[in-house]
N, C-alpha and C positions, 0 to 999 in steps of 0.2 A: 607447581613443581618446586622442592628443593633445590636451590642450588647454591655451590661455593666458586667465586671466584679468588683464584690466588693470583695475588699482583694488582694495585692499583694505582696504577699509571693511565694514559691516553686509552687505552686496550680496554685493561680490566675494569675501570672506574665507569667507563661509558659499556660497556657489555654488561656489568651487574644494576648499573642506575636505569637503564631500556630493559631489562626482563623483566625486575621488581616494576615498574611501570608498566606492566600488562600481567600483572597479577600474580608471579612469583616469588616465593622467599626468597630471598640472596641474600649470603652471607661473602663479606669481602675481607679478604684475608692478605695482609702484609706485615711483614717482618720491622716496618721502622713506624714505633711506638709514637714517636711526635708525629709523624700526618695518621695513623689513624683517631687519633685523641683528636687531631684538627678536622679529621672527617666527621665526629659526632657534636664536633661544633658549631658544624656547618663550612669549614675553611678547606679548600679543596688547593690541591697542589698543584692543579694545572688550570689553565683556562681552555677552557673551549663554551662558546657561546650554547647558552640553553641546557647547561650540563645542570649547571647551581640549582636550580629550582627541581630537577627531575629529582637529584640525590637529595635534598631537602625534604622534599616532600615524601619520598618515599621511605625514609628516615623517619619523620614524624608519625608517619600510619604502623609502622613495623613490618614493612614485606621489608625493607633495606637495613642491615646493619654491618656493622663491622669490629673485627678482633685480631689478634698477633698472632694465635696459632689455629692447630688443626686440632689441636687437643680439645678447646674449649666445646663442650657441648653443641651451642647451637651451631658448629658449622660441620656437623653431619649432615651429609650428602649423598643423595645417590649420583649426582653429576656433577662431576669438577672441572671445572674450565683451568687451565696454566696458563696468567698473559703475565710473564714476565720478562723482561727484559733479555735480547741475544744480541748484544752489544761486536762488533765488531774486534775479532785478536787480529794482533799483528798484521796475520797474511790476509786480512779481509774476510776469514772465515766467521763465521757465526759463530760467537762461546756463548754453547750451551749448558756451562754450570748451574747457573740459576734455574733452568727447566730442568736438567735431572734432581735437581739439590729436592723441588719441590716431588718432585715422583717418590724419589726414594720418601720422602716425608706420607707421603700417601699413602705406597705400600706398610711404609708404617701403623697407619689408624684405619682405616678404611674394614670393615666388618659384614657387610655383605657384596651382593652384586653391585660392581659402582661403572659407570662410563668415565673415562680421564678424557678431557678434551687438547688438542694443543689448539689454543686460540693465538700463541706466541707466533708470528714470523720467525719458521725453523726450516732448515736444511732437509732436501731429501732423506729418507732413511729415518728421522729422528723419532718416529712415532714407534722402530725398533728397539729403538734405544730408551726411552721412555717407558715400553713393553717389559725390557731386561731389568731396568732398574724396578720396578714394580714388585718384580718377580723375584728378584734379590731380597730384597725385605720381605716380602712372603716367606719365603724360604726360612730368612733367618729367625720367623716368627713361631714356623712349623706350620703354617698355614696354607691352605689351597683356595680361598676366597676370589671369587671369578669375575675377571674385569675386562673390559674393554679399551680400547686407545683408539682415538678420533681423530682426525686430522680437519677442522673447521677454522682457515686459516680469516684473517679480519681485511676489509678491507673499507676501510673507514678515512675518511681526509680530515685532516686535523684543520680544524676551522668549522664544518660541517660533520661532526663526529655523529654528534645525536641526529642529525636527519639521515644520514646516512643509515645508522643502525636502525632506528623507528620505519626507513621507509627502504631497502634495500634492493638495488635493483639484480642481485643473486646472492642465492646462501651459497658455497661451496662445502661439502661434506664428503670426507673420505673415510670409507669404514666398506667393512664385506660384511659385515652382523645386521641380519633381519633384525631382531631385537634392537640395535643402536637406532638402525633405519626409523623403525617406528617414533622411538623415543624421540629423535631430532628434528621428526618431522612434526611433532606435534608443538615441542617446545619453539618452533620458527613460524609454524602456519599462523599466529594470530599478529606479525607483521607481514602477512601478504594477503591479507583479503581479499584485492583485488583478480589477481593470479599467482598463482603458484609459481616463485623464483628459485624452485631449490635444486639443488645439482648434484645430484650424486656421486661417487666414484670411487677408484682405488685411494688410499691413504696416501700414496707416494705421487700417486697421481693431483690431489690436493695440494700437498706440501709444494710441487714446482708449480700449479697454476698462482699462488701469491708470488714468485718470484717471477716468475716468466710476466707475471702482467705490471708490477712494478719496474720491471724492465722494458717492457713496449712502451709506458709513458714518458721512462725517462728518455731513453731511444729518440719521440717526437721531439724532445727537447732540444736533446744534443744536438740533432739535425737540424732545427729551426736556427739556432744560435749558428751552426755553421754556416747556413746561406744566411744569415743575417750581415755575418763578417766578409762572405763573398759582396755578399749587395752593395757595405760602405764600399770595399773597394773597386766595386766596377763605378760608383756612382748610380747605383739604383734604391730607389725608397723600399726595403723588405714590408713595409704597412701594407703596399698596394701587393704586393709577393703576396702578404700571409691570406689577403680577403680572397686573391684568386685562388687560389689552392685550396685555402679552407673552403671554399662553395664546393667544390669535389666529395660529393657523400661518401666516399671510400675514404677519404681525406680525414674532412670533419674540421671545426676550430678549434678543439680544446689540446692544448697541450701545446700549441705550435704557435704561441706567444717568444718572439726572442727577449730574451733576459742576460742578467748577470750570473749567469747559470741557478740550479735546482741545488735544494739541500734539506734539511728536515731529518728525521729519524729513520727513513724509508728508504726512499732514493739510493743514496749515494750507501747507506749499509747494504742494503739487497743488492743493488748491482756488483758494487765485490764480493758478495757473497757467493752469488754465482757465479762471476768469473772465477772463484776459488774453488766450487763446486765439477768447474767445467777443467780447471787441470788436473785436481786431484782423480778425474777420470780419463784424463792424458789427450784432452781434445783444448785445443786452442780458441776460444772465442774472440774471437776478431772483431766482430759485431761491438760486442760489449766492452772490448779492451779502446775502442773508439769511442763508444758513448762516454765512458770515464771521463778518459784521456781530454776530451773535447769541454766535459762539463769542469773539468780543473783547471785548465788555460780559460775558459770564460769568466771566472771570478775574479780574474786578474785586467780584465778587459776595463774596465770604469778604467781603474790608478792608469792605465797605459794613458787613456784619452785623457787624461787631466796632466800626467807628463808630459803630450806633443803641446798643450795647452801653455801650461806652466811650468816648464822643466823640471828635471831631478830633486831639484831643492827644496823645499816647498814648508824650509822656516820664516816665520813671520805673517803665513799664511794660516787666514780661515775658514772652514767649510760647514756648510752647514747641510746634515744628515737628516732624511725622515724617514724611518721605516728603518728598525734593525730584526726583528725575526725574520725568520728565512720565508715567508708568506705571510699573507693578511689572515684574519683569523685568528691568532695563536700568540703564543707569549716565547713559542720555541724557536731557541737560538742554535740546535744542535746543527752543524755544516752550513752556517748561513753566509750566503755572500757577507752583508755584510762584516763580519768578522775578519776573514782574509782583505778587506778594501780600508778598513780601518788603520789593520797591522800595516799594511803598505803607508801610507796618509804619515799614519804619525813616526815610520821608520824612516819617511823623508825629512820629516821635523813641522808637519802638518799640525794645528790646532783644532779637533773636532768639537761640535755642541752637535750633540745627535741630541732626536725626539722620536719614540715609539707609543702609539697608543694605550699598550700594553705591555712591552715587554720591556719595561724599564728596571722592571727587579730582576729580572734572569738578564739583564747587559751588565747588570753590577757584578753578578757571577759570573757571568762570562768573559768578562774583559779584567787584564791584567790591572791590580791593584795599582802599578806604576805609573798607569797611564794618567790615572784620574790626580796620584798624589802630586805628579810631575804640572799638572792644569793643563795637558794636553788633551784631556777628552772630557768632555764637559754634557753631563745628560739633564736636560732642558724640561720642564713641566709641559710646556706648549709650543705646538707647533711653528711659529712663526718667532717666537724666542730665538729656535737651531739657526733662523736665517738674518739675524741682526749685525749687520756688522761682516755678513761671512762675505767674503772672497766670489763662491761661489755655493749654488744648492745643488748639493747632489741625492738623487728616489734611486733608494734602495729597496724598498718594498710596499706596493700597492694598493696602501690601505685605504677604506671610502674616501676618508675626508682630506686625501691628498689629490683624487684625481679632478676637482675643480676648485683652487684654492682662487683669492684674491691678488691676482698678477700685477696690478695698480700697487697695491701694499705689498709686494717683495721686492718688485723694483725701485721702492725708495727706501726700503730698509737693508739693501745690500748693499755692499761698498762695488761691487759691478752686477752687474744682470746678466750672470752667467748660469747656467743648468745642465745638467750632465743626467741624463732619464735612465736609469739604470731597468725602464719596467716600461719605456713607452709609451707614457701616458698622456705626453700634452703633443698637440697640431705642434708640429714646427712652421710651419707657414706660418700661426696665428702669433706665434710667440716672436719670430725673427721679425712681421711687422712691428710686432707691439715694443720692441727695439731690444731684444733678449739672445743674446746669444745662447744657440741651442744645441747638445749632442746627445744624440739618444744611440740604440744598441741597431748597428744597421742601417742610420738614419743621418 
């Protein structure tokens, strides 16, 4: 099968590099001419493990290429996917510029029957609106060329993009056209050989199950983090809380890890999304206006306990960071704890030496220029670097080769044996014998 993916970000770069990887043309389409030139060079703009070798290769054979517009010849299509970006406005709405900008661009070229996909995380409703723009530029063409609009929302984890996509444990697909039906179910049945994950339904009805289920995860969150905070203060360990409750198969383990709260590009945009969604139709969510509420005052939780620690002040002081993207896996810093725990740090007059796996070029972007000119944030090539010297180590984020480090070698290279586990990840028992003082979330 043909196909054109527009937008190549986390979305469209992993949904064009897994189709051309089971035998389709994909053409990938985006508007900034320096990463597609880096795409045919092989240099990809984001990390997600196992991605590099899929678009590499698929690039070399010729199912995979990529271009700047829709004009160019080869990315005629009968199927167009849109995963571009619906960034958060003001009120926590979804702006949806960028998906109409590409519709109406479609209605533009598009010359027979074509299927539009929204593969963006978008808003109820938007597959109308999508429809309208189409149809506008039809119009202005003098055209009646007959199309479709799909709502096949992504549900992909950044870290596991490609397994996710290659092995998915449901497609979602909203559309009422026999005709789309058939097409979509063909183009998805050669990742589910085992059984058939696909799920049919209304468009509007698609559009809210990516929001409503990026919502139930965050939700486990929030709530973990909250009895977590209850737990420090009755004096109760949440580790032994989360193993009982997670043995509850209505329960389950995932999700109800306590942390420094959730962030990424998903989360914390969908959840206002919907709450925006939910008053623009004049109904209060309460539910969700908690999960927020709960996941913003948790990012702030580390800086409190390093306050009762070492008060307000905190010039002349070192710390030393591991882990700044908002999860392991990823080079993404968009809402990440870290970020808010920094700002805090060095607005006391903190010295940080952070170290991230991978996400040391997008902290240069993401972190105020000042910081670094000022010698107040200092980003480290290797991990035990961040802890030379420091004050204390504070885990921001749970990447492998933090959760069994060489505790012998941090406790002689700190100026005290303090740790602050922002992810839960080392025994406190083992660590308070081994002569460490320890504060984890909850713990």
């Amino acid at each position: 099968m043909k196909l054109t993916i527009i937008g190549t970000g986390y979305v469209g770069l992993v949904t064009g590099a897994c189709f051309a990887e089971m035998g389709n043309t994909v053409t990938c389409v985006d508007i900034d001419k320096n990463k597609i030139e880096g795409l045919k060079k092989g240099i990809l703009p984001i990390y997600e493990p196992g991605l590099e070798s899929v678009v590499a290769n698929n690039y070399k054979n010729g199912r995979l290429s990529f271009c700047t517009s829709l004009t160019d010849p080869i990315a005629e299509s009968d199927v167009y996917f849109i995963a571009v970006g619906t960034p958060p406005g003001e009120d926590g709405s979804a702006d949806l510029q960028y998906v109409l900008a590409v519709a109406r661009d479609i209605g533009r070229h598009i010359k027979g029957y074509t299927i539009v996909v929204d593969k963006s995380t978008v808003p109820v409703g938007t597959a109308d609106k999508v429809r309208d723009a189409i149809r506008e530029e039809l119009k202005k063409r003098g055209s009646d060329v007959p199309f479709d609009v799909v709502s096949n929302p992504e549900f992909l984890k950044e870290g596991a993009a490609v397994e996710d996509f290659m092995r998915p444990d449901r497609v979602v697909i909203g559309t009422d056209s026999g005709q789309v039906h058939k097409v979509m179910r063909d183009l998805y049945l050669p990742f589910m050989r085992a059984h058939e994950r696909l799920l049919f339904m209304g468009v509007r009805d698609a559009e809210m199950t990516k929001y409503a289920g990026n919502a139930m995860l965050a939700t486990k969150i929030s709530f973990m983090n909250e009895i977590a905070n209850l737990c420090e203060s009755m004096g109760v360990d949440v580790e032994n809380v989360r193993q009982g409750i997670g043995s509850d198969s209505r329960i389950g383990y995932s999700f109800i890890y306590p942390g420094a709260g959730y962030g990424g590009s998903c989360f914390p945009k969908d959840v206002k999304a919907l709450i925006r969604m939910a008053k623009d139709h004049n109904y209060e969510p309460k539910v969700m206006n908690a999960v927020e509420a709960r996941n913003e005052a948790q990012k702030h939780v580390l800086f409190k306990k390093i306050g009762r620690r070492f008060g307000a002040n905190l010039k002349g002081m070192t710390f030393g960071v591991w882990g700044l993207a908002f999860k392991p896996g990823t080079d993404d810093m968009r809402e990440a704890s870290s970020v808010v725990l920094l700002s805090e740090l060095i607005g006391a007059g903190a010295t940080i030496k952070a170290y991230d796996p991978v996400a040391m070029t997008a902290a240069k972007r993401e972190f105020p220029r000042a910081w670094f000119d000022s010698g107040q944030l200092k980003l480290v090539d290797e991990q035990y670097a961040a802890l030379d010297g420091a004050d204390a180590m504070i885990l921001i984020t749970e990447w492998k080769p933090f959760r069994h480090p060489e505790f012998d070698r941090i406790k002689k290279i700190m100026k005290k044996p303090i740790i602050f586990d922002g992810r839960n990840q080392y025994d406190p028992v083992f660590l308070r014998e081994a002569g460490f003082e320890y504060s984890g979330i909850g713990r």
